[in-house]
C-alpha positions, 0 to 999 in steps of 0.5 A: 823182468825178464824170461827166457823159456828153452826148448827143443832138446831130447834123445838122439843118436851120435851123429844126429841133430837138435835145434834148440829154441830160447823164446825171450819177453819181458825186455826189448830183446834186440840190445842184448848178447845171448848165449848157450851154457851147458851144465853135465852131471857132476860138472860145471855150467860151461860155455858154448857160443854166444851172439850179438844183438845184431847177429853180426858176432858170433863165438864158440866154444873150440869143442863145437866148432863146425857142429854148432850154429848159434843164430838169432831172430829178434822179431821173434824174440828168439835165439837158437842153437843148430846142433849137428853131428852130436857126440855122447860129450854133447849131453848136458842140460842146456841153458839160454842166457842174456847179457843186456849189458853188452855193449854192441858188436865193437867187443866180443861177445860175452863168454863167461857166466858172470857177464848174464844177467838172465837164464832160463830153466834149461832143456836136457839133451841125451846123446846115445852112442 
């Protein structure tokens, strides 16, 4: 089984940042893709970026791209999300996720929800105007 615990969001202003965290156990953390979702109110759980095990492939979605950094360290088992110059559009609780299916950094990374095999329980990130 595997476990995947976000934190780091919270209330900032436009313009400001959040790194969000997503520590993983339970699974050998290195052979997977990992992604961010996020889900507003009334809306469905969308894609943000994702990366691959070895960091080398990266993807975003086109509305955080150049604010949002996704990066990874699996000698910590954790993935994070570097997010800068936040916009009250940006609020949503926001979900880690893992692809152990994934098969290395030949293809893209995954993108859709129905390609993650785990979540976590999501952190809410508010961004006041």
């Amino acid at each position: 089984q595997v476990q995947l615990v976000e934190s780091g969001g919270g209330l900032v202003q436009a313009g400001g940042s959040l790194r969000l965290s997503c520590a993983a156990s339970g699974r050998t953390f290195s052979s997977n893709a990992m992604g961010w979702f996020r889900q507003a109110p009334g809306k469905e759980r969308d894609f943000v970026a994702a990366i691959s095990w070895s960091g080398g492939r990266t993807d975003y979605t086109d509305s955080v791209k150049g604010r949002f950094t996704i990066s990874r360290d699996n000698a910590k088992n954790t993935v994070y999300l570097q997010m800068n110059s936040l916009k009250p559009e940006d609020t949503a609780v926001y979900y880690c996720a893992a692809d152990f299916d994934y098969r290395g950094a030949a293809y893209p990374v995954p993108s859709r929800r129905s390609q993650y095999d785990y979540w976590g329980q999501g952190t809410q990130v508010t961004v006041s105007s």
